[in-house]
Backbone atoms as SQL, in Angstrom:
CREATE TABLE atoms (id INTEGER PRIMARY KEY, chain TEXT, resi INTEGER, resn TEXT, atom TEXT, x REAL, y REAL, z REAL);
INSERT INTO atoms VALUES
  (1, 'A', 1, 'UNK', 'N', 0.817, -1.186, 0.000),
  (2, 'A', 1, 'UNK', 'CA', 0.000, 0.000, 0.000),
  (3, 'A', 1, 'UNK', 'C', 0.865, 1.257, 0.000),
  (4, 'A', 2, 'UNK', 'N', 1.799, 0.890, 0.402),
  (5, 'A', 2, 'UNK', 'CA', 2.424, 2.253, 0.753),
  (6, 'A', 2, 'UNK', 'C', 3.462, 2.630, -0.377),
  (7, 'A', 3, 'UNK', 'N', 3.520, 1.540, -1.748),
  (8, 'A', 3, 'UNK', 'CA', 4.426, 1.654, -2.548),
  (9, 'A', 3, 'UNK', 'C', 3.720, 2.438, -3.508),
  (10, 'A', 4, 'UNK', 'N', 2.226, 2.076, -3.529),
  (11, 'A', 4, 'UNK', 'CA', 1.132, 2.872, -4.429),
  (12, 'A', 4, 'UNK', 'C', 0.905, 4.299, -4.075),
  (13, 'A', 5, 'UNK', 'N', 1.018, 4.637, -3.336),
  (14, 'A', 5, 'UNK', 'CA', 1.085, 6.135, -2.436),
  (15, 'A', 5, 'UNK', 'C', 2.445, 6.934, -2.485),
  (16, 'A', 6, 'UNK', 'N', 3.749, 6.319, -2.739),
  (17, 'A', 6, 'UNK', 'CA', 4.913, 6.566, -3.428),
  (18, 'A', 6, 'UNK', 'C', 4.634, 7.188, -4.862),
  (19, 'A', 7, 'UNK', 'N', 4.186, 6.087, -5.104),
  (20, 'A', 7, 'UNK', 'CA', 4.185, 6.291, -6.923),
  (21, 'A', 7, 'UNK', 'C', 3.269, 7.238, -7.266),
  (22, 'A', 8, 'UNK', 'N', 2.049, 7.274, -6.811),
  (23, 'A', 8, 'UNK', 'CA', 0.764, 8.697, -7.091),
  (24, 'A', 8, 'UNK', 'C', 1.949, 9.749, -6.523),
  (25, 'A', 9, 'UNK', 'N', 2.698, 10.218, -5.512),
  (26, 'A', 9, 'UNK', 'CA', 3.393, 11.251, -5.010),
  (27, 'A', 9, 'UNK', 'C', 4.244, 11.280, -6.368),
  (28, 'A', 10, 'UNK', 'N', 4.894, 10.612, -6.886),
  (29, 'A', 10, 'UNK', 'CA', 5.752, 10.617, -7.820),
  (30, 'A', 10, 'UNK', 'C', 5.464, 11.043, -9.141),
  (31, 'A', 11, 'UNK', 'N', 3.794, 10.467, -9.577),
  (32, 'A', 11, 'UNK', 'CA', 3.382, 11.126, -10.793),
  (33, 'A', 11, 'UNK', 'C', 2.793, 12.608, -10.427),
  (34, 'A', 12, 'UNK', 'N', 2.657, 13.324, -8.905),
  (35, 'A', 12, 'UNK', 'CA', 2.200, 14.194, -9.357),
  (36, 'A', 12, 'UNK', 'C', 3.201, 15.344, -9.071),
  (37, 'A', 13, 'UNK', 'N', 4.584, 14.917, -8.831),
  (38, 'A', 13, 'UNK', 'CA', 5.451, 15.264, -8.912),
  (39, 'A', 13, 'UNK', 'C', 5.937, 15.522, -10.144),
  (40, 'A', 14, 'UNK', 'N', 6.160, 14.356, -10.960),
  (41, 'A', 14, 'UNK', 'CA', 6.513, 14.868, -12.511),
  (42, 'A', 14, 'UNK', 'C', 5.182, 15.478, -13.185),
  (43, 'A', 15, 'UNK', 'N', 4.096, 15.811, -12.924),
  (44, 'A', 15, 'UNK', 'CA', 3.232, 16.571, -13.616),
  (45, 'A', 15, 'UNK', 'C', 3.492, 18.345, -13.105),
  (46, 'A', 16, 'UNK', 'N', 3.724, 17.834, -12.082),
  (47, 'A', 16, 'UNK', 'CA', 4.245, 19.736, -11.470),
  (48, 'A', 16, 'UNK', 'C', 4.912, 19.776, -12.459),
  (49, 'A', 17, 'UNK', 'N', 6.340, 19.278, -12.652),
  (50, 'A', 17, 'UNK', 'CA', 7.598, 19.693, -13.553),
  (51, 'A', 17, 'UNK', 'C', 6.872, 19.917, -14.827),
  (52, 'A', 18, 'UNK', 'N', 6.116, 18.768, -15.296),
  (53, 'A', 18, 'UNK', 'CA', 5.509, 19.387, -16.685),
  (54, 'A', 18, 'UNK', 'C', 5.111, 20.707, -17.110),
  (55, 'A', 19, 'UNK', 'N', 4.194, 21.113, -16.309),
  (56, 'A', 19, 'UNK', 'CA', 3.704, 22.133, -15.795),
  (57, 'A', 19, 'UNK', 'C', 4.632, 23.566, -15.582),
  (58, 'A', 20, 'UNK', 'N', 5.647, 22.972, -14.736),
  (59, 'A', 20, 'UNK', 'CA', 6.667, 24.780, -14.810),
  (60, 'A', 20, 'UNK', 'C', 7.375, 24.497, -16.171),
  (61, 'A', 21, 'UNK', 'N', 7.522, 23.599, -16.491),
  (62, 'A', 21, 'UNK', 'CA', 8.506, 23.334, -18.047),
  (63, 'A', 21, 'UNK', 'C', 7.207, 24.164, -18.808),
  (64, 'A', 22, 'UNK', 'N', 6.411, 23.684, -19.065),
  (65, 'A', 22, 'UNK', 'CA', 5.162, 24.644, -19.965),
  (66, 'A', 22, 'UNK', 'C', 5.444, 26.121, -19.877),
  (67, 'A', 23, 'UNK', 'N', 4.941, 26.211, -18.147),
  (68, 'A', 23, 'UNK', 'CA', 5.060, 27.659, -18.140),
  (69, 'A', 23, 'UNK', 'C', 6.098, 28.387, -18.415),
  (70, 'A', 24, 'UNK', 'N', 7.191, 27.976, -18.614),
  (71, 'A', 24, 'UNK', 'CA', 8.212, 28.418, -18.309),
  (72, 'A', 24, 'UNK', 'C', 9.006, 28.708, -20.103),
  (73, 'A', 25, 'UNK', 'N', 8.480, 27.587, -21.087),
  (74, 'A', 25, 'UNK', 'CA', 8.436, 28.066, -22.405),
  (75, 'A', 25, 'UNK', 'C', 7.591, 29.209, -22.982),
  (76, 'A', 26, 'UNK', 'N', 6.597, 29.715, -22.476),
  (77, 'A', 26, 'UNK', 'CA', 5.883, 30.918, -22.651),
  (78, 'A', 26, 'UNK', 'C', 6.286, 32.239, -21.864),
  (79, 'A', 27, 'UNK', 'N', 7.394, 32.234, -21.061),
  (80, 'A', 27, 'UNK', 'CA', 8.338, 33.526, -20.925),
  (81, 'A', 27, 'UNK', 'C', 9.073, 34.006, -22.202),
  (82, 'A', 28, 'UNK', 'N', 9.743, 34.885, -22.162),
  (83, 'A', 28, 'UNK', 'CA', 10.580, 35.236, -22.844),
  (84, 'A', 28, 'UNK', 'C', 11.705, 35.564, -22.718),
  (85, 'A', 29, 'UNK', 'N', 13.010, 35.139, -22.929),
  (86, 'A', 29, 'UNK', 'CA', 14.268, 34.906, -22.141),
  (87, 'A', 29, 'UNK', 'C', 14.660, 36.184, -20.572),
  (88, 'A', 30, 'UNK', 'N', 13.906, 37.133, -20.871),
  (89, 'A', 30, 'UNK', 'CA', 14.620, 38.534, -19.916),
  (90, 'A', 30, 'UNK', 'C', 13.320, 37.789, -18.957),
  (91, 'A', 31, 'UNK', 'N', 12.606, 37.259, -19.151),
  (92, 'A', 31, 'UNK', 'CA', 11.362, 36.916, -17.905),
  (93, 'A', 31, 'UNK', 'C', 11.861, 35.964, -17.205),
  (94, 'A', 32, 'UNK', 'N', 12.544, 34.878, -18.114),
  (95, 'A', 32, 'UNK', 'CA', 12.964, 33.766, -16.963),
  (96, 'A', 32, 'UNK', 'C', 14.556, 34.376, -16.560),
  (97, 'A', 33, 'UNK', 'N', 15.631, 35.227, -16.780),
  (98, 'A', 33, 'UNK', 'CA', 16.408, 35.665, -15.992),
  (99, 'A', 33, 'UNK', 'C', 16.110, 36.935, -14.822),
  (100, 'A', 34, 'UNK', 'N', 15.271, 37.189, -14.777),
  (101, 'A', 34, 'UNK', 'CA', 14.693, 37.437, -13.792),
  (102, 'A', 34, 'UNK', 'C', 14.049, 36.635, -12.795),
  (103, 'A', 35, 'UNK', 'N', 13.063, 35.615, -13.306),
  (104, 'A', 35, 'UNK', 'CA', 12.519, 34.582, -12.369),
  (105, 'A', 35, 'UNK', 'C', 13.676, 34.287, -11.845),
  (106, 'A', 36, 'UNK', 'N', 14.742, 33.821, -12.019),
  (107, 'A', 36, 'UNK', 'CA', 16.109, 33.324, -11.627),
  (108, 'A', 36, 'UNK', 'C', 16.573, 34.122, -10.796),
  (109, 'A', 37, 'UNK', 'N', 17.071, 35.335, -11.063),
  (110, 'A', 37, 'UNK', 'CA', 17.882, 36.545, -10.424),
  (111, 'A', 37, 'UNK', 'C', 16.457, 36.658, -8.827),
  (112, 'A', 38, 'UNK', 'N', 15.111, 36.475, -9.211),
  (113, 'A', 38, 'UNK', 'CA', 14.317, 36.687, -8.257),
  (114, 'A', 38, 'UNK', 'C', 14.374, 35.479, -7.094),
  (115, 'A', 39, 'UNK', 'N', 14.677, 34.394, -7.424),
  (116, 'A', 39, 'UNK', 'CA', 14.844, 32.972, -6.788),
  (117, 'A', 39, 'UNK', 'C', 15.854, 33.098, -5.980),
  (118, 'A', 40, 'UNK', 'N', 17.163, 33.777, -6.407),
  (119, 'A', 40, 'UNK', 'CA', 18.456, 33.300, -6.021),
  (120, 'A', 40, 'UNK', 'C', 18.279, 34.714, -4.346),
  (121, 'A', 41, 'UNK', 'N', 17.334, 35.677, -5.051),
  (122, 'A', 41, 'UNK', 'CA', 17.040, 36.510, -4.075),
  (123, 'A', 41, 'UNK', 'C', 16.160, 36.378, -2.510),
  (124, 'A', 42, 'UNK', 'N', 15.501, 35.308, -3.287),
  (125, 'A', 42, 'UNK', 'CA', 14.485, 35.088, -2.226),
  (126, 'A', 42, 'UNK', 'C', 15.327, 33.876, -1.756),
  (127, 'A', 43, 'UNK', 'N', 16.008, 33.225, -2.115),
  (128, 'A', 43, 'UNK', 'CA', 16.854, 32.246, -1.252),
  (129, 'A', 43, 'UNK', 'C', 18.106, 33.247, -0.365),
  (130, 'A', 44, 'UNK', 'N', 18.396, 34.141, -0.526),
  (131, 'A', 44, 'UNK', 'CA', 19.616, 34.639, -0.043),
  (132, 'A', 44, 'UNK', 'C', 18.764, 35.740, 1.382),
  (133, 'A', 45, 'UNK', 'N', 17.234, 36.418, 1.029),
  (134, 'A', 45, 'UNK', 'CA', 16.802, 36.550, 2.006),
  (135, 'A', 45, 'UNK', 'C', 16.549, 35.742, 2.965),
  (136, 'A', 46, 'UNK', 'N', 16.097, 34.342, 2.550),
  (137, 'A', 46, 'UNK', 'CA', 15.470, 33.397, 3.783),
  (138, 'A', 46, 'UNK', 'C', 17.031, 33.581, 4.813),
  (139, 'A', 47, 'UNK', 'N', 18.169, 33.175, 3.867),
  (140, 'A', 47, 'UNK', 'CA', 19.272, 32.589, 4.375),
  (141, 'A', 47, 'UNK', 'C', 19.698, 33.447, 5.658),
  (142, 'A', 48, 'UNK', 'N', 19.778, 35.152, 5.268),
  (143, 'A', 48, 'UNK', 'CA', 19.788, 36.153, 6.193),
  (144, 'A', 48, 'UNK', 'C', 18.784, 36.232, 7.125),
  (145, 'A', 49, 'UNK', 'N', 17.587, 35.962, 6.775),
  (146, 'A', 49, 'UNK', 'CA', 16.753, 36.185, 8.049),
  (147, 'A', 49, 'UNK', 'C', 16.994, 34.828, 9.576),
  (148, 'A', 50, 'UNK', 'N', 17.427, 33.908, 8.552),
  (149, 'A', 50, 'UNK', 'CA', 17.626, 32.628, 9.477),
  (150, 'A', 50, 'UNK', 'C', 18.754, 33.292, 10.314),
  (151, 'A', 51, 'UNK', 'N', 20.236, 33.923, 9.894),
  (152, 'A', 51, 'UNK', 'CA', 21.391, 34.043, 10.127),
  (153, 'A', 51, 'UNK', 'C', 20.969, 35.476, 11.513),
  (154, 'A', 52, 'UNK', 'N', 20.089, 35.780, 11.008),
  (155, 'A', 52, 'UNK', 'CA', 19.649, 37.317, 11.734),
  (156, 'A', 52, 'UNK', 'C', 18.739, 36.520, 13.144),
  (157, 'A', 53, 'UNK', 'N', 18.108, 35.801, 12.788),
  (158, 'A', 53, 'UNK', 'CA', 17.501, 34.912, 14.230),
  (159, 'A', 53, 'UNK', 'C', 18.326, 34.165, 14.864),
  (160, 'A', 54, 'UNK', 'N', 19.739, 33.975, 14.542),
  (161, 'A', 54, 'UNK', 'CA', 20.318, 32.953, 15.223),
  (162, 'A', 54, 'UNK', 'C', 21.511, 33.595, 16.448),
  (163, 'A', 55, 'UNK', 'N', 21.733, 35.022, 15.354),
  (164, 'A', 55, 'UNK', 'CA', 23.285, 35.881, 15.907),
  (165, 'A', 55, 'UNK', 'C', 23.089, 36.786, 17.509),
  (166, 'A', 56, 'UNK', 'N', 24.062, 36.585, 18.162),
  (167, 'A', 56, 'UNK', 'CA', 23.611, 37.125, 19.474),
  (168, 'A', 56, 'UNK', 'C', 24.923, 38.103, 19.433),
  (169, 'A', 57, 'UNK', 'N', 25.205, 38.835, 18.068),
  (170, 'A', 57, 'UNK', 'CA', 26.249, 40.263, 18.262),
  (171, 'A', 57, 'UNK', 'C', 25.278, 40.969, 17.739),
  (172, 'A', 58, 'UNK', 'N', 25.327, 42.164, 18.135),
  (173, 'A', 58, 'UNK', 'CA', 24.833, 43.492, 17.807),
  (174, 'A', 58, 'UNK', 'C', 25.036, 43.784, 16.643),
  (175, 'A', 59, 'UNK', 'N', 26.666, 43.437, 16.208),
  (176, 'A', 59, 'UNK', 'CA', 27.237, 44.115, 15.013),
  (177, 'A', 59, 'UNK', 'C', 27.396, 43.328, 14.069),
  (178, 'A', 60, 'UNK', 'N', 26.996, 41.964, 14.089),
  (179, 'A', 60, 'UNK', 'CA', 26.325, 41.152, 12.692),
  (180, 'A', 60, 'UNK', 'C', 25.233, 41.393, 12.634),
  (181, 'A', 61, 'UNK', 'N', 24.147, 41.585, 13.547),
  (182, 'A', 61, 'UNK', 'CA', 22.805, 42.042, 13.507),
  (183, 'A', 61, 'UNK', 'C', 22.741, 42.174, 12.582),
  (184, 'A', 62, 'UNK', 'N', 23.228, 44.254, 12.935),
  (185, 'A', 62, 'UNK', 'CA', 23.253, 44.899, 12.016),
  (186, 'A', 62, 'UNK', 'C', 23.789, 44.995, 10.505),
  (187, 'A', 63, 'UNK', 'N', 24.656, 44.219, 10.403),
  (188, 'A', 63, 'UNK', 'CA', 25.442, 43.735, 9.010),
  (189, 'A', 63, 'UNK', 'C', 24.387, 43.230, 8.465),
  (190, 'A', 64, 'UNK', 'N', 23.498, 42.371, 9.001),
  (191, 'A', 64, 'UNK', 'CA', 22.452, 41.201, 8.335),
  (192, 'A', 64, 'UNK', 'C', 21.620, 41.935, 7.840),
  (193, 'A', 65, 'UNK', 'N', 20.933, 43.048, 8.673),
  (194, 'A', 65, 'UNK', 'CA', 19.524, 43.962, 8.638),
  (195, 'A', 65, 'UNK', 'C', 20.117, 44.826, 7.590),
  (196, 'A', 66, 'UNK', 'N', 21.192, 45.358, 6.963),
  (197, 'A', 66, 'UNK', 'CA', 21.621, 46.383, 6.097),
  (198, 'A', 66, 'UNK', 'C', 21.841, 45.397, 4.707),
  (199, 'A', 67, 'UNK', 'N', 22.148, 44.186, 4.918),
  (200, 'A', 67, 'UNK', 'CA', 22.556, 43.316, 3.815),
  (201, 'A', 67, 'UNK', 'C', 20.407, 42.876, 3.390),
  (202, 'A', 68, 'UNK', 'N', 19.843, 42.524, 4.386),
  (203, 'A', 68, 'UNK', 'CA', 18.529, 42.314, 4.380),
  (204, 'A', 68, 'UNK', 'C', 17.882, 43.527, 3.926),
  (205, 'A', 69, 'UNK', 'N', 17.695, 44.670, 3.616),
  (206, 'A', 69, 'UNK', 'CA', 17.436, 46.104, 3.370),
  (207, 'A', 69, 'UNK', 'C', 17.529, 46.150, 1.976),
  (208, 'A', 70, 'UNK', 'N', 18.808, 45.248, 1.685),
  (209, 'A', 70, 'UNK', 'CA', 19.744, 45.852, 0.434),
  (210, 'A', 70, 'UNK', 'C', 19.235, 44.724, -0.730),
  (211, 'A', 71, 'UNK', 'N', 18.477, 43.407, -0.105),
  (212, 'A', 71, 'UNK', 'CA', 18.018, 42.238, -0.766),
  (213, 'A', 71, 'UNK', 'C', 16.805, 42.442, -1.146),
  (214, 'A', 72, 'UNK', 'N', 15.995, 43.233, -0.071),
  (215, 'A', 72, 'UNK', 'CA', 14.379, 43.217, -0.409),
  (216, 'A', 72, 'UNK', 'C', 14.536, 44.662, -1.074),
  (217, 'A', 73, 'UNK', 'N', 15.476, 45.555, -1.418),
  (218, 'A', 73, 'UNK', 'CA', 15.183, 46.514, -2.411),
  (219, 'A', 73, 'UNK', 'C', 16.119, 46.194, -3.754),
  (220, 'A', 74, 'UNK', 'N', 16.235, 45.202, -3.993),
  (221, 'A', 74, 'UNK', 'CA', 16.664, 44.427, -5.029),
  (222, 'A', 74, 'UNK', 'C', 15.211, 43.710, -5.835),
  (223, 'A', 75, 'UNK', 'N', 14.517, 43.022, -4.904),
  (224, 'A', 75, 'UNK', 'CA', 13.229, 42.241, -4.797),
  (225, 'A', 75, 'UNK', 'C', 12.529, 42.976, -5.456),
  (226, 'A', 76, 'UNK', 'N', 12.003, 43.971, -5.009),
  (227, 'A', 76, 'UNK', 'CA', 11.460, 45.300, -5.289),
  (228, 'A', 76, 'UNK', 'C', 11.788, 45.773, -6.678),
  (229, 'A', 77, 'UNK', 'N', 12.860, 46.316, -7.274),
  (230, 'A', 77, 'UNK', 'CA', 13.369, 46.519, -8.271),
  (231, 'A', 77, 'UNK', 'C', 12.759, 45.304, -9.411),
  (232, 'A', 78, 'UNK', 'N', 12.466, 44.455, -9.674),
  (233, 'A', 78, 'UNK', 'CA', 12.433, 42.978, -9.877),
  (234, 'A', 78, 'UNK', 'C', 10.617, 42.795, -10.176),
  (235, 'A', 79, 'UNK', 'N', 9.522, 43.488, -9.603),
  (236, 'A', 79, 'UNK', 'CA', 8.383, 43.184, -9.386),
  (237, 'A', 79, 'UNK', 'C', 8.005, 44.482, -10.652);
């Protein structure tokens, strides 16, 4: 039972991919380097906000919150 419940997870796994592969041929090259440039952004915010909840100096804090400032007005730029 539980190999059949694998495999449905698995086909609707490769139907997602179908799916962004589709969508993703109806951009136009400057749309998907942006989707990209926007991804790598929103991964580099999570990364700082994690790094910003973890640090107990004042003065990485602040390094994080000015580097975090400098990511979401990148983001911004991007929308």
């Amino acid at each position: 039972m539980a190999r059949g419940f694998e495999s449905k997870g698995s086909a609707e796994y490769a139907e997602d991919t179908r799916e962004e592969r589709r969508a993703r041929q109806r951009l136009s090259p400057d749309e998907v380097v942006r989707g990209k440039k926007r991804d790598d952004l929103e991964l580099s915010r999570s990364r700082i906000e994690h790094e910003l909840e973890a640090t107990t100096s004042d003065m990485r804090r602040n390094s994080l919150r000015a580097a975090l400032k400098h990511i979401e007005g990148e983001i911004a730029k991007l929308k």
